[in-house]
ZASELO-390188 format. One line per 5 residues: for each residue x, y negated, z of C-alpha. Coordinates in steps of 0.1 Angstrom, whole numbers, plus 5000, padded with zeros to 4 digits. Last residue first. Layout:
ZASELO-390188
X/Y/Z ~ ...;
***
This chain:
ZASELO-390188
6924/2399/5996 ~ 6918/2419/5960 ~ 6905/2413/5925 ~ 6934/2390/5912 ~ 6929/2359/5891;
6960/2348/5873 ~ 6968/2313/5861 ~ 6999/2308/5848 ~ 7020/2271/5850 ~ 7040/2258/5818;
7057/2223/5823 ~ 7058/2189/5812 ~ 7079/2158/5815 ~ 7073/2121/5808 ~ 7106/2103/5816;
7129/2088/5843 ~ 7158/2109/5853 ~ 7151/2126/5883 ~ 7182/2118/5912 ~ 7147/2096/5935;
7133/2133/5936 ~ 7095/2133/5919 ~ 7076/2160/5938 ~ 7044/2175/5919 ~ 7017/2197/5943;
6997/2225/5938 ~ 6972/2226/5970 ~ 6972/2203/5997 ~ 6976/2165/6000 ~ 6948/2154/5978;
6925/2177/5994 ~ 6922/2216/5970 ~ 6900/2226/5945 ~ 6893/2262/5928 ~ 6854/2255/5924;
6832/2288/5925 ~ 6807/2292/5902 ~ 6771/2309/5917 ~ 6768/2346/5919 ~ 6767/2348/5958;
6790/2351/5991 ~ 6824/2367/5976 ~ 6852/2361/5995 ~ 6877/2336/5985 ~ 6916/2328/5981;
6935/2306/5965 ~ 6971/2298/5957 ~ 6992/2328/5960 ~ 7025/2322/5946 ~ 7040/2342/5916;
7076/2342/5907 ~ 7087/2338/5874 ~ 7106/2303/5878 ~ 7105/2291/5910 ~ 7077/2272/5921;
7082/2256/5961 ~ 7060/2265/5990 ~ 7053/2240/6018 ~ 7034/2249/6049 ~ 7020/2225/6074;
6982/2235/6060 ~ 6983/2247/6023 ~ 7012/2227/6001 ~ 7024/2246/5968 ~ 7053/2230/5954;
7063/2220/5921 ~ 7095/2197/5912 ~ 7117/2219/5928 ~ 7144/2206/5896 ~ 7137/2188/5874;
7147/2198/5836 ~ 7160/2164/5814 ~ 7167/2170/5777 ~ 7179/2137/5760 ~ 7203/2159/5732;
7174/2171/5721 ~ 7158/2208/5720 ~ 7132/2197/5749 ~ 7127/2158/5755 ~ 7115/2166/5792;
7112/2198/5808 ~ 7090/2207/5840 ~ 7096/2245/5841 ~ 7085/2273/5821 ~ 7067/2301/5834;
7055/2289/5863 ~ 7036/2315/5884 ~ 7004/2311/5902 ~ 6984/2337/5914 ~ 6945/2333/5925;
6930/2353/5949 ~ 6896/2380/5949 ~ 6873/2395/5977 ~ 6839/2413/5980 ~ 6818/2404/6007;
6780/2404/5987 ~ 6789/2426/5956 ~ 6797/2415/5923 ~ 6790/2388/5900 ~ 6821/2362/5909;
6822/2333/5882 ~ 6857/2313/5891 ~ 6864/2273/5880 ~ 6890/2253/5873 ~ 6887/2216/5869;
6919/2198/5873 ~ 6913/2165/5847 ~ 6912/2142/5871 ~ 6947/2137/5875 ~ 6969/2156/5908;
6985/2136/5930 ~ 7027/2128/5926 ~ 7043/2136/5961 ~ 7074/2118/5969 ~ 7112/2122/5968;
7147/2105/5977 ~ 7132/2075/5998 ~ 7151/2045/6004 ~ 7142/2022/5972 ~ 7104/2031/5960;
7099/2058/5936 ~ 7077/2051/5906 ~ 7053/2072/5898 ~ 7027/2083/5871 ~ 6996/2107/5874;
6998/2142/5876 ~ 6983/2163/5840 ~ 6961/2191/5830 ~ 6961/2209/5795 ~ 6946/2241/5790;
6919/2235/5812 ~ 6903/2263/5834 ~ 6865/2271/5832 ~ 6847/2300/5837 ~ 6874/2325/5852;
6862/2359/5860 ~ 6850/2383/5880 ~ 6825/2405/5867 ~ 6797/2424/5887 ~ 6795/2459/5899;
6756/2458/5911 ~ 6749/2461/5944 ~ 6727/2488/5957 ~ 6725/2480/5995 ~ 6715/2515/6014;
6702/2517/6050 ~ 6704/2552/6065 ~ 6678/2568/6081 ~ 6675/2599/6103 ~ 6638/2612/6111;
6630/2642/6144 ~ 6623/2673/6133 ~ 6587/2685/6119 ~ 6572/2718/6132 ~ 6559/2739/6103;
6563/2772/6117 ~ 6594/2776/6090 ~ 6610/2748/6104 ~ 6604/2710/6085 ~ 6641/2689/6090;
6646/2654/6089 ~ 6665/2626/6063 ~ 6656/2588/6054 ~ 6670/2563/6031 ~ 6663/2531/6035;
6665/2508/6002 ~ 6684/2474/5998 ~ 6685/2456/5958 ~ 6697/2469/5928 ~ 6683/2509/5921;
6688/2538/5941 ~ 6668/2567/5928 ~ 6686/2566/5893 ~ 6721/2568/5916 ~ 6712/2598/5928;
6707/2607/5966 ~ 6731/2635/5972 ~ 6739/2667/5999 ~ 6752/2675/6027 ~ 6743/2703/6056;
6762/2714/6086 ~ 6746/2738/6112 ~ 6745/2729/6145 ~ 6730/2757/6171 ~ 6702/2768/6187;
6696/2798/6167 ~ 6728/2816/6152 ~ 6715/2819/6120 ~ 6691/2794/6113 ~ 6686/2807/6075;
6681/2776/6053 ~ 6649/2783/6037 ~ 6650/2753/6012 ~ 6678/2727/6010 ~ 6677/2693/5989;
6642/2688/5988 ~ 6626/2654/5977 ~ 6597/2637/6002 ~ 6576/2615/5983 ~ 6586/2578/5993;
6591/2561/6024 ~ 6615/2536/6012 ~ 6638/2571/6001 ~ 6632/2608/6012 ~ 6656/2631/6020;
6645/2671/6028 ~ 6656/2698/6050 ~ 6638/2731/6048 ~ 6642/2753/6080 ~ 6643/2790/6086;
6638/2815/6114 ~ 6624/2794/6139 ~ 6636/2792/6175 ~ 6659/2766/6189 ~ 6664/2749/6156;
6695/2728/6151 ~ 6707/2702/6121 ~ 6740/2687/6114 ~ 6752/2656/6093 ~ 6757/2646/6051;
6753/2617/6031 ~ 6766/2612/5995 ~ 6750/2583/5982 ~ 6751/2581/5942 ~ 6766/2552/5920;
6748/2535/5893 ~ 6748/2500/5909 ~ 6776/2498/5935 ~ 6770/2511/5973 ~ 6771/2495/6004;
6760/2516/6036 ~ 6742/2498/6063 ~ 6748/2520/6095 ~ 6717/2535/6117 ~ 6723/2567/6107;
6756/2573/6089 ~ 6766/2609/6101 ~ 6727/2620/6102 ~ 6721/2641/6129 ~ 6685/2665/6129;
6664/2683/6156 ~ 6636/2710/6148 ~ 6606/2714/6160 ~ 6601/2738/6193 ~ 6574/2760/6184;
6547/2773/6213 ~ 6521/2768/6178 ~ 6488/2752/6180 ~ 6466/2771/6150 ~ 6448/2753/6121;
6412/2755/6114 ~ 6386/2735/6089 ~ 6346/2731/6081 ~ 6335/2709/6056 ~ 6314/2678/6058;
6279/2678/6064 ~ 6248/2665/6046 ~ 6215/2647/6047 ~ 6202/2625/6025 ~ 6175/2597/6024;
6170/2585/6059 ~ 6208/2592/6063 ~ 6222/2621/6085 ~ 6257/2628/6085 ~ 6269/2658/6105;
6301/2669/6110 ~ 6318/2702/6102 ~ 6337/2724/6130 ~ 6371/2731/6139 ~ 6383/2762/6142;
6416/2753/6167 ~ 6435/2783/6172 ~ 6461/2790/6202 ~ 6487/2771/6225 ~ 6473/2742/6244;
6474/2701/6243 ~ 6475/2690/6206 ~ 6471/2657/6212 ~ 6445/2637/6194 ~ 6435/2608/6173;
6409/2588/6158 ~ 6390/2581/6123 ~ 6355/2574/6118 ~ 6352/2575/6080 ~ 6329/2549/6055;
6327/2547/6018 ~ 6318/2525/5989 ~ 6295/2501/6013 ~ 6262/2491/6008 ~ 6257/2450/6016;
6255/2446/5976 ~ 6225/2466/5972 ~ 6223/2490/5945 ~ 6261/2505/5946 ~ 6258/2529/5975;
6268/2536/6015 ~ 6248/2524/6044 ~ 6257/2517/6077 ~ 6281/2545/6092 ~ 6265/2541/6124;
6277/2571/6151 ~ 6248/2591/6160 ~ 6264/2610/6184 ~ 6303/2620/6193 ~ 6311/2649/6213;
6342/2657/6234 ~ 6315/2661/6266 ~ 6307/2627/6257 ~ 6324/2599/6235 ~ 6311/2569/6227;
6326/2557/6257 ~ 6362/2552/6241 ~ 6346/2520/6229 ~ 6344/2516/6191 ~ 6370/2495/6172;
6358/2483/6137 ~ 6381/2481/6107 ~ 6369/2461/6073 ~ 6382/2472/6044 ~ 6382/2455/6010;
6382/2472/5976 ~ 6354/2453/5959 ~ 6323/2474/5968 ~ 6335/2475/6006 ~ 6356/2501/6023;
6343/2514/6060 ~ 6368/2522/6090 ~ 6352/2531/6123 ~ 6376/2535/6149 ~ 6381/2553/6176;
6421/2550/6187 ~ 6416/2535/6222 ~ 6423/2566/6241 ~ 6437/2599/6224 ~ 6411/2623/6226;
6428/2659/6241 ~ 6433/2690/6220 ~ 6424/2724/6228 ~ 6393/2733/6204 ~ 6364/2714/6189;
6358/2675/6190 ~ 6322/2677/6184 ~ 6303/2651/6155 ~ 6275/2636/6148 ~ 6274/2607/6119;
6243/2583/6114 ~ 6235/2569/6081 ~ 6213/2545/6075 ~ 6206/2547/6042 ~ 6223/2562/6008;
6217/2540/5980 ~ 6192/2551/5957 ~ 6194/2568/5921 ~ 6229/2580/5927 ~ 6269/2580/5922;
6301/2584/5944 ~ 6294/2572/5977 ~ 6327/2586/6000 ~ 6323/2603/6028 ~ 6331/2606/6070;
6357/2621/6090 ~ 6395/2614/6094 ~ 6411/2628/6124 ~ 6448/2624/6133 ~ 6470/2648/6148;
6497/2642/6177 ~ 6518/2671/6185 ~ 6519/2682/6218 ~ 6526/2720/6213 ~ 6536/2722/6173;
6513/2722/6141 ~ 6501/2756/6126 ~ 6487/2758/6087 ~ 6456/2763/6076 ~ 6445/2724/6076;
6475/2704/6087 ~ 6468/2681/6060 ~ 6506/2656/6061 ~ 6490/2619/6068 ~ 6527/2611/6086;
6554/2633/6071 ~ 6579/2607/6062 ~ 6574/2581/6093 ~ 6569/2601/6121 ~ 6542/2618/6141;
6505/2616/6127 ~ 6501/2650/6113 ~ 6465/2650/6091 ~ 6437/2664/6102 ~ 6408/2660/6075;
6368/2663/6076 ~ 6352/2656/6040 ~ 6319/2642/6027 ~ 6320/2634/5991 ~ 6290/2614/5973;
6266/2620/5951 ~ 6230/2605/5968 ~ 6190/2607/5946 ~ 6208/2632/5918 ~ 6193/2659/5936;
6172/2657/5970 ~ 6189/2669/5998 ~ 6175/2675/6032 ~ 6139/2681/6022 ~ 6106/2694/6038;
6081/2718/6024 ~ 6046/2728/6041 ~ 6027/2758/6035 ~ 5997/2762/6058 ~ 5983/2793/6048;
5946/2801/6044 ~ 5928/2836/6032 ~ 5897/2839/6002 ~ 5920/2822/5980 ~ 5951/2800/5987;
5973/2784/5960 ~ 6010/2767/5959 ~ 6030/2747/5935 ~ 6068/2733/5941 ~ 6085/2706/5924;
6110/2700/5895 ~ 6105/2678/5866 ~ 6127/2688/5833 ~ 6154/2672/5809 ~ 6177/2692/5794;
6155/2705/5764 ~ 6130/2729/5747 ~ 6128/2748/5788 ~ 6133/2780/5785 ~ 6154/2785/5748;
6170/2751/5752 ~ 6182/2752/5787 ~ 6199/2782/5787 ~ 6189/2801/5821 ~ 6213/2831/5838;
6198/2836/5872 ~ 6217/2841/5902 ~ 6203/2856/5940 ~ 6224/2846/5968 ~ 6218/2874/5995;
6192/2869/6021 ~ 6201/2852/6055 ~ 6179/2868/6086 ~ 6190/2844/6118 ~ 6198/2865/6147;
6169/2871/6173 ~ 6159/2834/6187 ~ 6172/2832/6223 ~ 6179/2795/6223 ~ 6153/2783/6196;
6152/2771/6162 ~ 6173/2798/6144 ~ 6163/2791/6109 ~ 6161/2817/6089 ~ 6178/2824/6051;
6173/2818/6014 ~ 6189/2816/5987 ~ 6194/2806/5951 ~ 6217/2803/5920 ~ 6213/2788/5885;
6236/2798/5859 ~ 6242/2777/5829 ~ 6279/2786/5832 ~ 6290/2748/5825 ~ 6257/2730/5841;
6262/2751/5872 ~ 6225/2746/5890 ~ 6222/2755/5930 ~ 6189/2757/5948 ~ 6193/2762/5986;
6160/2770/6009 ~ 6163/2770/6048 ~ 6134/2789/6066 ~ 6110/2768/6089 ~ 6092/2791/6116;
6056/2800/6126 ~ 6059/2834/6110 ~ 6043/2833/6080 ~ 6072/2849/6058 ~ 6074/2882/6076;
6088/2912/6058 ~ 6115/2889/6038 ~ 6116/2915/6013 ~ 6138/2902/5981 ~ 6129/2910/5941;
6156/2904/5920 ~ 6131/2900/5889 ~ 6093/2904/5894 ~ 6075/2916/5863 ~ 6037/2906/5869;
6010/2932/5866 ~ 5974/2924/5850 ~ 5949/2943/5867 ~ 5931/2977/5860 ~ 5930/2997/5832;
5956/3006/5806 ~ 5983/2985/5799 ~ 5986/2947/5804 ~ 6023/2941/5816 ~ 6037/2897/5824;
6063/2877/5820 ~ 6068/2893/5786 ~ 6039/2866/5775 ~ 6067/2839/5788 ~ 6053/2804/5804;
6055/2816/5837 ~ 6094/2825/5836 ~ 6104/2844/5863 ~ 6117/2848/5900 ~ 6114/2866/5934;
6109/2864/5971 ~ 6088/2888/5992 ~ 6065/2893/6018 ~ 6056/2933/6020 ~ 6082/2957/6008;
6060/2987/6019 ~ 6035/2973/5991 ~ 6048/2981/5962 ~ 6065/2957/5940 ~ 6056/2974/5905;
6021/2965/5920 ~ 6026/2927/5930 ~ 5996/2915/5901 ~ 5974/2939/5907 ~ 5968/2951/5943;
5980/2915/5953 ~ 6000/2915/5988 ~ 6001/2884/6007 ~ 6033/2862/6017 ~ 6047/2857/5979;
6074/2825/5979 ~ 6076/2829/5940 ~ 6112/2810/5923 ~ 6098/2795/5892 ~ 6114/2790/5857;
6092/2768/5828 ~ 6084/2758/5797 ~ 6051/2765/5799 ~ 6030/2767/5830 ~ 6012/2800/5831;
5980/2801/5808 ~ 5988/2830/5793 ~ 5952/2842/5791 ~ 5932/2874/5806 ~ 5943/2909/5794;
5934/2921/5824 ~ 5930/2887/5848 ~ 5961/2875/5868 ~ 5957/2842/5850 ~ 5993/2830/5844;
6015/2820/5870 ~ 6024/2786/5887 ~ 5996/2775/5910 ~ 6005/2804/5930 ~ 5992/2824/5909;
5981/2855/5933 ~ 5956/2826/5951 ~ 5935/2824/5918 ~ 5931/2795/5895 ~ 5931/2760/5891;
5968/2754/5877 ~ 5984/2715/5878 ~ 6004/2697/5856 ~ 6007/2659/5860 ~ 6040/2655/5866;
6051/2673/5826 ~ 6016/2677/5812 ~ 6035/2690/5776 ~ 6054/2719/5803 ~ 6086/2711/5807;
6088/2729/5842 ~ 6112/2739/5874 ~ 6091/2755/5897 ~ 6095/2769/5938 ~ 6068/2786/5945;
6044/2789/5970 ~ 6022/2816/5989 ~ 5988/2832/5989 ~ 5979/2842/6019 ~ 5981/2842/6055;
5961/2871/6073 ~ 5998/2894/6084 ~ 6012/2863/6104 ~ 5990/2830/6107 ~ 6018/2813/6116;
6022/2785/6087 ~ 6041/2792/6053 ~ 6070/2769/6059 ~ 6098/2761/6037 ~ 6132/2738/6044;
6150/2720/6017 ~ 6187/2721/6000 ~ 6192/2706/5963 ~ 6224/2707/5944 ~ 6232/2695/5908;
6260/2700/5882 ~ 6249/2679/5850 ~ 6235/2687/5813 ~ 6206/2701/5833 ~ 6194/2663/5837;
6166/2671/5868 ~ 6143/2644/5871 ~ 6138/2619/5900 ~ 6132/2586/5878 ~ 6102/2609/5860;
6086/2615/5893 ~ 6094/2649/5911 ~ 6060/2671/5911 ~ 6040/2677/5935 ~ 6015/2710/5931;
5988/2725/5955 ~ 5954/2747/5948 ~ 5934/2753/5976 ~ 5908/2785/5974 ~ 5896/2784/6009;
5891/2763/6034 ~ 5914/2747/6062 ~ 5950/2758/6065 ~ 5960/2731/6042 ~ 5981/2734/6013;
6015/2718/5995 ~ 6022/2695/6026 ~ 6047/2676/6016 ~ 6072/2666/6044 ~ 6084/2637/6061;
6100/2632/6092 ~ 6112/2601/6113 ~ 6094/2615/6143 ~ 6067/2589/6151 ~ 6065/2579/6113;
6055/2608/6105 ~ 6055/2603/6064 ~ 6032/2628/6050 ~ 6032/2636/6013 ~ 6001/2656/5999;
5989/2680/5987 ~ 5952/2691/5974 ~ 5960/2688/5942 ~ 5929/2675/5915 ~ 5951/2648/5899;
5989/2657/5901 ~ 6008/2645/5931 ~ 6037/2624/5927 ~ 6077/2630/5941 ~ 6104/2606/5951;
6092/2574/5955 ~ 6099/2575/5990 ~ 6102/2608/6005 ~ 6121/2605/6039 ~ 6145/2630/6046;
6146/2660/6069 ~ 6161/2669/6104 ~ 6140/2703/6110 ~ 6105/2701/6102 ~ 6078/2695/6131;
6042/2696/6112 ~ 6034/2736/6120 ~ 6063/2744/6146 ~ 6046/2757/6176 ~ 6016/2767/6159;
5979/2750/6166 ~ 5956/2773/6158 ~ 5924/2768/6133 ~ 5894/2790/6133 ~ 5871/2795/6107;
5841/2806/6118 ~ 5836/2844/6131 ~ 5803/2868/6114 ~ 5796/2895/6133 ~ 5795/2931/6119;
5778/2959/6138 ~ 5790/2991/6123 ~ 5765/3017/6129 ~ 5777/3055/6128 ~ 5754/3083/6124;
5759/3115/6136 ~ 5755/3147/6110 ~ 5754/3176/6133 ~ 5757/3207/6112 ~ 5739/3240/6124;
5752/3271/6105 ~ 5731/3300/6103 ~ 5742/3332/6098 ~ 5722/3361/6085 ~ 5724/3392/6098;
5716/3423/6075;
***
């Protein structure tokens, strides 16, 4: 029988361990935020923290620096001060930047972003392990609930925990997700091993420590109760790899039930353990400290109806002119908003208009002031750091709002994507919105008025009929509207077909008589095609008179000629009128109007009437005007005054001594006191 015998070679392995200090490396980005706000009074540090705000003033940055990189087991928390609260009755916004250092794969623990009501309010802070993040509970088996209560937190995990990130796994790797600290269900203690922590929405970021500021954006809805968040990279570089932008991640939250209230301090804790991270926070937007509302407008700048029309979406015409409007509006806030400075590109085919930057700012009590700006301030199309000055209520040199404002041609065919501006204040930081409209070939429009340029009279409570031609070259439709002293433009014919192009078509229509009051209005009339492009404007000036009364105010029923004796050798002579001719005519109506008087005698100069002594003369009345003489005949009316109307005021019918209605005594008359029956009639016409 052979035996085997099998030699086996155990060699032994030595592992030689050496012992390396703690070695700190300067990162490319580590202290260098993006454009960030200044922290003043803003946020406190809890007793035992190792954070801290730093003000550079070299750069004009400030950040909170939640943990160092140097030694282990740091434990960080700042807290907003009681003026900087959140009121979760109210809409708020707040944007900031996160870094977690570049130590890579050997950074740990991580941050969080908390919102607390916890009984220690600003001066809560957790000593524990790096896995709580100076937020969770203990991450002990069965160990306490010592989270902070009251609260929500957003973790910012760059180091895996075998215990506490084990429904995670670790193949997800640096992650983002949320929970309520305070809440026993928060956490799972079964069986052996560590406490595990229930992460909700849980997002892999893969690489948090990474030497580069990420962009975080907390969003509340006061109405919903729904508070939503992201996250995304920061391209900092030319060449950077495309920015990774997680999806918006929203979290259902009644006040009440988390929190016991409304009110609640907001901040962000952090924790290292046997590993370092440098996490650093920086802040754009701080909520409640500036509301305001930043907005970018192009309005059309032709013509007097349709000037300050928002092009935005829609297409204006090949060498239009547009005006630009950009800037804000201070709303409300616990600080005035300081210093701002405003950047801006002029974006797409359109040419700067010289000598039309301004600045236009609106004080506290309604007054704006206008400041030209050179046309130097521009380069390469590009404004920057334009002063705005200061915006706010608390100081009484703030201003309510403040817009640069120029114009522009509209040079080429094609799409215009215009984008925001930037305004930067040492305490906020925002942009406006982002807009587009397209630069059409289209030909706009041309109009005729048949009375444009003429002053129309019309009578109180009548309507304007107007009517003329329009022509399009090349658009399908047209709408043509009236407007009147500049008003809101009213429609009186919507997608007229423009069939055959390039030719008049004949349009009418009315202006009521409720939109044309007493007094002197203009009355103006274009075309809009169905691209948009605006005709040129027609107007029509229209005096509303009202119809007036024309009547007589005074006339005497008795008026007499004084007495006469004829002298020897002359068969007749003129008697004058008395004193007591006082007639008098009230014209209301319209400026240019005209109106006479007619005279007839009725019954002629008679004396002792019905007696046996009656005496009639005979062409005893005449009406004189001038070198012409005519004579009363019974029934027969003579025109005796004319006027045209110049204003309400009475009119006076008087004539000179020698003109006008005249008596002639004849040297034949018998001698007596006679009288006669002349009618008055006042006629409304030349």
């Amino acid at each position: 029988m052979k035996r085997m015998i099998l030699a086996i070679s155990i060699v032994g392995i030595i592992l030689s361990y050496m012992a390396l200090g703690e070695t700190h490396v300067q990162a490319n980005y580590e202290n260098n935020p993006p454009q960030s706000i200044k922290l003043d009074n803003i946020f406190t540090t809890p007793a035992g923290s190792d954070s801290t705000v730093v003000q550079n003033g070299a750069t004009k940055k400030s950040y909170v620096q939640l943990t160092p990189d140097k030694g282990n087991n740091k434990n960080g928390a700042i807290w907003s001060t009681e003026n900087n609260t959140l009121d979760l009755t109210k809409d708020f916004e707040s944007s900031m930047y996160v870094y977690f250092g570049g130590m890579f794969d050997n950074a740990a623990d991580g941050m969080a972003f908390v919102m607390q009501n916890d009984k220690d309010r600003g001066n809560k802070i957790i000593k524990g392990s790096g896995a709580q993040m100076g937020v969770w509970a203990s991450d002990v088996h069965y160990g306490p609930f010592d989270g902070i209560q009251n609260s929500f937190a957003v973790e910012f995990d760059s180091h895996y925990n075998d215990g506490f990130d084990w429904n995670v796994g670790w193949k997800i790797g640096d992650h983002l997700a949320w929970g309520f600290p305070g809440q026993e269900s928060t956490y799972k203690d079964k069986g052996e091993g560590n406490r595990i922590l229930n992460h909700n929405n849980v997002q892999s970021i893969q690489q948090m420590s990474n030497d580069r500021w990420h962009s975080f954006n907390v969003k509340w809805n006061a109405a919903t109760k729904v508070l939503q968040y992201s996250y995304g990279d920061i391209k900092d570089k030319v060449g950077d790899e495309t920015p990774v932008v997680l999806p918006v991640v929203s979290v259902k939250i009644d006040p009440q039930t988390i929190f016991g209230g409304t009110d609640v301090v907001w901040g962000f804790t952090g924790s290292t353990g046997s590993s370092t991270e440098n996490n650093q926070v920086a802040f754009a937007k701080v909520p409640g400290l500036v509301n305001e509302e930043a907005t970018e407008t192009v309005t059309n700048s032709s013509g007097d109806v349709v000037a300050g029309k928002d092009v935005t979406g829609k297409k204006v015409s090949l060498g239009d002119n547009l005006h630009y409007k950009v800037g804000s509006k201070y709303t409300s806030g616990k600080q005035d908003w300081e210093n701002i400075l405003a950047d801006f590109k002029l974006d797409g085919d359109v040419t700067y208009k010289p000598g039309t930057l301004k600045v236009v700012k609106k004080a506290q009590d309604g007054t704006e002031k206008t400041t030209s700006l050179p046309d130097s301030s521009w380069s390469n199309k590009a404004l920057s750091k334009v002063n705005l000055g200061k915006l706010g209520t608390y100081t009484t040199d703030a201003n309510s709002s403040a817009y640069i404002t120029f114009d522009v041609t509209a040079d080429k065919v094609g799409m215009v994507k215009q984008s925001e501006a930037a305004l930067n204040g040492d305490n906020y930081l925002t942009k406006t919105n982002a807009l587009s409209y397209e630069i059409s070939q289209n030909k706009a429009p041309t109009i005729n008025l048949a009375d444009a340029g003429k002053s129309v009279d019309v009578t109180e409570g009548d309507a304007y009929k107007f009517n003329g031609t329009w022509k399009d070259v090349d658009s399908d439709t047209a709408n043509l509207s009236y407007s009147v002293d500049g008003g809101s433009a009213v429609s009186f014919a919507s997608d007229v077909k423009n069939d055959p192009k390039g030719q008049n078509h004949n349009y009418s229509s009315t202006v009521s008589a409720t939109s044309l009051p007493l007094g002197t209005h203009k009355v103006s009339v274009y075309a809009v095609d169905s691209d948009g492009a605006k005709s040129n404007v027609e107007t029509v000036t229209i005096n509303v008179a009202t119809a007036g009364l024309l009547q007589f105010v005074n006339i005497p029923t008795t008026t007499s000629y004084g007495s006469i004796e004829i002298p020897a050798g002359k068969e007749s002579v003129d008697i004058s009128r008395g004193n007591d001719w006082d007639v008098r005519v009230k014209d209301t109506r319209k400026t240019g109007s005209h109106w006479h008087v007619d005279l007839t005698l009725t019954e002629p100069f008679t004396t002792g009437k019905g007696t046996a002594n009656e005496h009639v003369l005979k062409e005893a009345l005449v009406y004189k005007t001038g070198t012409s003489q005519t004579e009363f005949t019974v029934g027969t009316a003579v025109k005796g005054y004319d006027k045209t109307t110049v204003n309400g005021d009475d009119v006076p019918i008087k004539w000179a001594d020698d003109q006008g209605v005249l008596m002639v005594a004849h040297s034949a008359d018998y001698k007596g006191a006679y009288a006669a029956k002349l009618n008055w009639a006042l006629v409304d016409a030349p």
